[in-house]
Each structure stands twice: as structure tokens, then as C-alpha cells.
C-alpha positions as CSV (number, residue, x, y, z in Angstrom):
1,X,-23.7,-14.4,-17.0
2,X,-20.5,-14.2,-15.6
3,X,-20.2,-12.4,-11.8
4,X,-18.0,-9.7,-10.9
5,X,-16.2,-9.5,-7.9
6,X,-13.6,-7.0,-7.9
7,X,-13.9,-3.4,-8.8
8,X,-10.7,-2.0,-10.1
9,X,-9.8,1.6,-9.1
10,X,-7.0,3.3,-10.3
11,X,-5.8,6.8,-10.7
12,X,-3.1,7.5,-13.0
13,X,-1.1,10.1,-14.3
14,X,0.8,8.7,-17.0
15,X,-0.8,6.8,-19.9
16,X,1.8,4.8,-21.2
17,X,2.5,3.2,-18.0
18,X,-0.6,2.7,-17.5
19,X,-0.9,0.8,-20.7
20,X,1.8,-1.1,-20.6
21,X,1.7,-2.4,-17.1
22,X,-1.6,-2.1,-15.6
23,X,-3.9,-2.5,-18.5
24,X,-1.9,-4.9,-20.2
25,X,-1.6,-7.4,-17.1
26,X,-5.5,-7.1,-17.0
27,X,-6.1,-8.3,-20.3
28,X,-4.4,-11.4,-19.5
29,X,-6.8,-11.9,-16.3
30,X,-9.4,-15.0,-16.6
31,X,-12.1,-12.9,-14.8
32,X,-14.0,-10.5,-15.4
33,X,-13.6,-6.9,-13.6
34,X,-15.2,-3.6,-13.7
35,X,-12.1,-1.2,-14.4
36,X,-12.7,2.7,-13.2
37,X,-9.8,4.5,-14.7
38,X,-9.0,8.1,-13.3
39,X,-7.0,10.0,-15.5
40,X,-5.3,12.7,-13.2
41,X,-2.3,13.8,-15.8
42,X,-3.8,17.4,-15.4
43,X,-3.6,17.2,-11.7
44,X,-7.1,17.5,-11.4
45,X,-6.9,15.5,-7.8
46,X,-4.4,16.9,-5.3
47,X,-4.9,14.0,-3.0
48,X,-5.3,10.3,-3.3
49,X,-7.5,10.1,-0.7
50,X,-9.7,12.4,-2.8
51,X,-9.4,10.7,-6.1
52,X,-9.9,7.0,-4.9
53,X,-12.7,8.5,-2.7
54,X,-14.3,9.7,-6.3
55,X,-13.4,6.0,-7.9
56,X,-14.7,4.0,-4.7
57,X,-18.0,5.3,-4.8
58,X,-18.4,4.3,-8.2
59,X,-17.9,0.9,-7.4
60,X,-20.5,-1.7,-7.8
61,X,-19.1,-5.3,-6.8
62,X,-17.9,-7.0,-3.7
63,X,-14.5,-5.9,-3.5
64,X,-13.0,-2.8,-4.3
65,X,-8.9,-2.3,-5.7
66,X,-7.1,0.7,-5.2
67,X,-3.9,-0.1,-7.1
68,X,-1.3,1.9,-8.7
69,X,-0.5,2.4,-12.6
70,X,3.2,0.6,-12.6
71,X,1.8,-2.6,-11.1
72,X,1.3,-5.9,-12.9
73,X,-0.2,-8.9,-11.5
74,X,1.7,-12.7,-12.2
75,X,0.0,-14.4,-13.2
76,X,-3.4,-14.8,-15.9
77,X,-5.5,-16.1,-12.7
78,X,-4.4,-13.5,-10.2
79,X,-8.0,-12.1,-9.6
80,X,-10.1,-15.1,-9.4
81,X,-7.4,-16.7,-7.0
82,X,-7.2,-13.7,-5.3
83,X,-11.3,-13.4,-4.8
84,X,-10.9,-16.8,-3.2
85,X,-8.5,-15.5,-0.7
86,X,-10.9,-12.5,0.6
87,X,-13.6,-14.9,0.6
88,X,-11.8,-17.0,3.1
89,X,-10.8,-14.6,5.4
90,X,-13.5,-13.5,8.1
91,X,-14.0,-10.1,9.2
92,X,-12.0,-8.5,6.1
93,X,-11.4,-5.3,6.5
94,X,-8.8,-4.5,3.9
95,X,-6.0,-6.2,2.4
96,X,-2.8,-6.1,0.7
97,X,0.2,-7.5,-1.1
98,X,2.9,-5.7,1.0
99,X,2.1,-4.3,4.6
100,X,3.8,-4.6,8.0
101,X,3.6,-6.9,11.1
102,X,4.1,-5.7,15.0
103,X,6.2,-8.7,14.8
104,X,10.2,-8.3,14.5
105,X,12.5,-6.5,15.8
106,X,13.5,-4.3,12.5
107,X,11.9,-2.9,9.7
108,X,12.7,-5.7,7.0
109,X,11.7,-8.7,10.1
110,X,8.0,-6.9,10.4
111,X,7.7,-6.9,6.5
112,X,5.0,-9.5,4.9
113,X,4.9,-9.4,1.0
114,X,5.3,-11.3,-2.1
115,X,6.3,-8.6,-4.4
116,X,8.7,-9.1,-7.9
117,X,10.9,-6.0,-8.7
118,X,13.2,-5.2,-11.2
119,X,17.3,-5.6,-11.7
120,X,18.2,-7.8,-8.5
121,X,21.6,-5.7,-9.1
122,X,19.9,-2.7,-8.2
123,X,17.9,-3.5,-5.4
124,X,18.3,-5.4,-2.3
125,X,14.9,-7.9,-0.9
126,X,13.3,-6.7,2.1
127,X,10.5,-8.1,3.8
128,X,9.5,-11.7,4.3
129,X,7.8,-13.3,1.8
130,X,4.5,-15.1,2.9
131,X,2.4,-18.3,1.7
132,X,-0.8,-17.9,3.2
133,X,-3.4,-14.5,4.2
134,X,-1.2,-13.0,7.1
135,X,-2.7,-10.1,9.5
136,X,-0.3,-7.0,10.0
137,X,-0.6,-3.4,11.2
138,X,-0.4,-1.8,8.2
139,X,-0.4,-2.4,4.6
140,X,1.7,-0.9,1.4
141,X,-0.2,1.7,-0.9
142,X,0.5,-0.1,-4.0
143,X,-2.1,-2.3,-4.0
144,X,-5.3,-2.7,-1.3
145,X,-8.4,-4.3,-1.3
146,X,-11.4,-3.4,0.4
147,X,-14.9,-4.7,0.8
148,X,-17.7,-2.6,-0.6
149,X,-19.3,-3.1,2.5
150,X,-17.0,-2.0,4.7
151,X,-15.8,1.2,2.0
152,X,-19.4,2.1,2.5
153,X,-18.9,2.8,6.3
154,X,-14.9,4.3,6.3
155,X,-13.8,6.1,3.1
156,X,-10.1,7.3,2.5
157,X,-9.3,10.3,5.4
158,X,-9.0,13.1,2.8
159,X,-8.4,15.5,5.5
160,X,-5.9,13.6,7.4
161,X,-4.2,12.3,4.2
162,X,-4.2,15.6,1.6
163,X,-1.3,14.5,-0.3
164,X,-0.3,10.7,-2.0
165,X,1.1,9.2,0.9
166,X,0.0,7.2,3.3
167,X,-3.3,6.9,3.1
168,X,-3.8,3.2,2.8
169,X,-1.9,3.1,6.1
170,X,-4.2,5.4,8.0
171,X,-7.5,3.4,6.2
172,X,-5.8,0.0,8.1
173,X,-5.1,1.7,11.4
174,X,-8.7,3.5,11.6
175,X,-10.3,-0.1,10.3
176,X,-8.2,-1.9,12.8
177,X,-10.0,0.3,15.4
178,X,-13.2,-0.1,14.3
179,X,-12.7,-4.0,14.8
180,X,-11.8,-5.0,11.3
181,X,-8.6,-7.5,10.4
182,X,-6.0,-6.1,8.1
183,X,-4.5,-8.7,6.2
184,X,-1.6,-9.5,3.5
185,X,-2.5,-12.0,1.1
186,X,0.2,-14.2,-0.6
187,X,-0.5,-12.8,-4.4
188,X,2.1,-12.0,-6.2
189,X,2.9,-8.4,-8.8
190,X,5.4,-6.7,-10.0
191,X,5.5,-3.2,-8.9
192,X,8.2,-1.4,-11.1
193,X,8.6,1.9,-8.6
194,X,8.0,0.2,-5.0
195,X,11.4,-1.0,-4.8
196,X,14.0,1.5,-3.4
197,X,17.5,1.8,-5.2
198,X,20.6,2.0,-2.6
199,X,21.9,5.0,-4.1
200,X,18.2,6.8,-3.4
201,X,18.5,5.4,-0.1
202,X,22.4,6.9,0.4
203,X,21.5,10.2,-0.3
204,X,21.6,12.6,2.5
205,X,18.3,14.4,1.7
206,X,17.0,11.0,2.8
207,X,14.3,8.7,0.4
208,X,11.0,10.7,2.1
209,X,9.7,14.3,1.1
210,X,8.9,16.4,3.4
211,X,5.1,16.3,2.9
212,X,5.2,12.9,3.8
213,X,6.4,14.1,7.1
214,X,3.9,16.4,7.1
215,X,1.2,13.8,7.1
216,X,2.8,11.5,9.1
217,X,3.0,13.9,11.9
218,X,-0.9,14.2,11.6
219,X,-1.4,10.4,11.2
220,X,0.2,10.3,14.6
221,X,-1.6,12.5,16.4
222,X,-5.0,10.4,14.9
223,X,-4.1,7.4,16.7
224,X,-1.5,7.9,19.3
225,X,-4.2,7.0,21.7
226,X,-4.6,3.3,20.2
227,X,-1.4,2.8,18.8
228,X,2.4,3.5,20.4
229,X,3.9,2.8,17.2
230,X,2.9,2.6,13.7
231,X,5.2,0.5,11.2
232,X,5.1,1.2,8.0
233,X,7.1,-0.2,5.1
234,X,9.3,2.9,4.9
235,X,9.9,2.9,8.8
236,X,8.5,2.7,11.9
237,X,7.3,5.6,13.8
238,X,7.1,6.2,17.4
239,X,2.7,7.3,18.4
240,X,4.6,9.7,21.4
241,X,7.2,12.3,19.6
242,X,6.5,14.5,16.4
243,X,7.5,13.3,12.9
244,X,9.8,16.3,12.4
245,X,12.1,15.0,15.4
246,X,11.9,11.6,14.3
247,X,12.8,12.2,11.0
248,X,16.7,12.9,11.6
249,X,17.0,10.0,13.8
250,X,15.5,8.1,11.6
251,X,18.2,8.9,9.1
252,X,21.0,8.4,11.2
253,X,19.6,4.6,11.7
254,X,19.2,4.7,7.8
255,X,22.9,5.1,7.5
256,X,24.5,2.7,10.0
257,X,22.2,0.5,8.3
258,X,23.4,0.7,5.2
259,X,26.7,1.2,6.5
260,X,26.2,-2.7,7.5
261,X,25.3,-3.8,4.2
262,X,28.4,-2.6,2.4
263,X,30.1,-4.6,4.9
């Protein structure tokens, strides 16, 4: 009998994506998988936290993915060479395919990833792409990995993170303080909304809601007393001022940025 390693968890909230990028990629895989589907297209779940909560305890194998609908993986071998990769790293507390080092002195020079997108017309690369198991800070939400084990003794923060966003970020700083490594692993997928168009990213309503904001500003005031900045791959964030004041100034660095690149 054939072992399973990697429990697949994913909530979803439109079939056909689903289907055509998630599901279809996985019957390509040459290993075998226990897939626990969450259908949330009536909104059932208001949180991720809550909803990959329900999925993760489900679980029955080593490893544990929390990965969204739109994402593919390249190529047919992706799981078993990724299950060598967490095998090899020690102390594995959760890992990724995009997340961000304290290394760099911007937000693309602290990025770690190996991810494909779509037109190269419409979006511009960010991050640095990486060829061996890298630790970071923080990782993406599109795709984690976490050990049964260690999902046994920290589940998703449902309280802190009662929307969709950044909850995989707040599971790798409260890991990281509970003495586990947070690692990127050089796997490769295509994720077919991670990537951020320059128009979305010119607009002057800016490319985060506000109940991001809202979370961030609690995620902050979690771990200001370990961390004096947490970097995330949609910026970094200072542990000492509110989210609401950082927010405009964030923006204004958006746009000399971008400023630069038509230039």
C-alpha cells in the first residue's frame, strides 16, 4: 500500500476554478493525497482561519496544505518532491512557496518565491526566485504547509484573523515564537490571482481593503513585543504605529515607486 504524506486542504468558492486549476493539476500528481474540499460558495465560513481550522482537523497524514482554488502545481511530481523537501528540513514549522525575508532593503529584495503567473505584459516579477528551502519571516497565503504535529499544538488564530487575509502570516510569526523555522521551499505553481496588475496597483483607493487593515492593525498589536516589523508580501509594516496611519504612507511610497518604473 502506497503512503500518504500530504493532506490537501482547500476551501473554495467557485467550482469551476476549482476544477480547472486545482483539481485538474492534482490529477496529474504521481502521489497519492487525501484531498478535503470545502465548498464555501454559500458563504458558510466568514473567515479562513475558521474554515481551514474545520479542514485541518480532519487531516490524517504528516503534512497538511492549505492552498487556494486558482493554484496549479508544475509539474506531475510536485508532491512527492515536495514531501522530500519538508522531510529535509529540521524543526519545520510551516512552509511556503512565496513568503518574505528580514533580508533587503525593499519589499521585492526580502521576497523568496518561485511562483509562474500569467501575461508577462501585464505583470511585472517581484521577489527573488530561490533554488533551495530558504527561512523567512513570513510566508504568502496561497499556498502553506504545515506538519500535523505541529497543527495539532497552533491552529489558525480565528480571533485575530476573522476575515481572509493574513492569516498564514500571523500562523508563521506566532510559530516563529514558539521556536519553529518558517521556510520557503523552491517548488514551483502557478497562481492565476497572486500576481498584481499595475493598473490595480495605480489606483488611488490603493490594492488593500480596508478589512485587511483592520486585521493588520490587530496582528500588530499580537506581536509588537517580538517583532518591530513584520514584512509581508504586500508591504512591510512597522510593530510600533497603527495600521490606519501606516496605510497612507504606505501609498505615497506605492506611488513614487511606481512612479520609478514608468521611468
Amino acid at each position: 500500500m502506497v503512503k500518504i504524506m500530504i493532506s490537501i486542504v482547500c476551501v473554495y468558492n467557485n467550482k469551476k476554478i476549482f476544477s480547472d486549476f486545482l483539481l485538474k493539476s492534482l490529477s496529474n500528481q504521481t502521489a497519492k493525497f487525501e484531498l478535503i474540499g470545502i465548498d464555501n460558495t454559500s458563504s458558510e465560513f466568514k473567515s479562513a482561519a475558521a474554515a481551514l481550522n474545520y479542514g485541518g482537523k480532519r487531516a490524517r497524514n504528516k503534512y497538511i496544505m492549505f492552498v487556494h482554488q486558482d493554484v496549479s502545481f508544475l509539474p506531475g511530481s510536485w508532491l512527492e518532491d515536495t514531501e522530500r523537501f519538508l522531510d529535509s528540513v529540521s524543526n519545520l514549522g510551516i512552509a511556503g512557496v512565496a513568503g518574505m525575508s528580514e533580508s533587503g532593503s525593499s519589499n521585492p529584495e526580502r521576497g523568496r518565491n518561485i511562483i509562474t503567473h500569467g501575461n508577462p505584459s501585464e505583470f511585472w516579477p517581484w521577489g527573488n526566485r530561490i533554488q533551495k528551502p530558504e527561512p523567512v519571516q513570513t510566508l504568502d497565503e496561497c499556498l502553506v504547509i504545515i506538519p500535523k504535529s505541529t497543527f495539532d499544538a497552533l491552529e489558525f488564530d480565528e480571533k485575530t484573523c476573522d476575515g481572509w487575509h493574513l492569516y498564514a502570516v500571523d500562523y508563521c510569526l506566532s510559530a516563529n515564537e514558539m521556536g519553529f523555522g518558517v521556510y520557503v521551499l523552491p517548488m514551483e505553481v502557478y497562481h492565476l490571482s497572486s500576481a498584481v496588475s499595475k493598473k490595480k496597483f495605480q489606483s488611488l483607493t490603493g490594492p488593500l481593503p480596508d478589512d485587511y487593515y483592520e486585521t493588520l492593525d490587530k496582528l500588530i498589536k499580537k506581536h509588537r513585543s517580538t517583532f518591530k516589523r513584520i514584512y509581508t508580501t504586500c508591504g512591510d509594516w512597522s510593530a510600533l504605529f497603527p495600521a490606519v496611519f501606516q496605510r497612507s504612507y504606505y501609498m505615497q511610497r506605492l506611488i513614487v515607486y511606481l512612479e520609478k518604473l514608468r521611468h
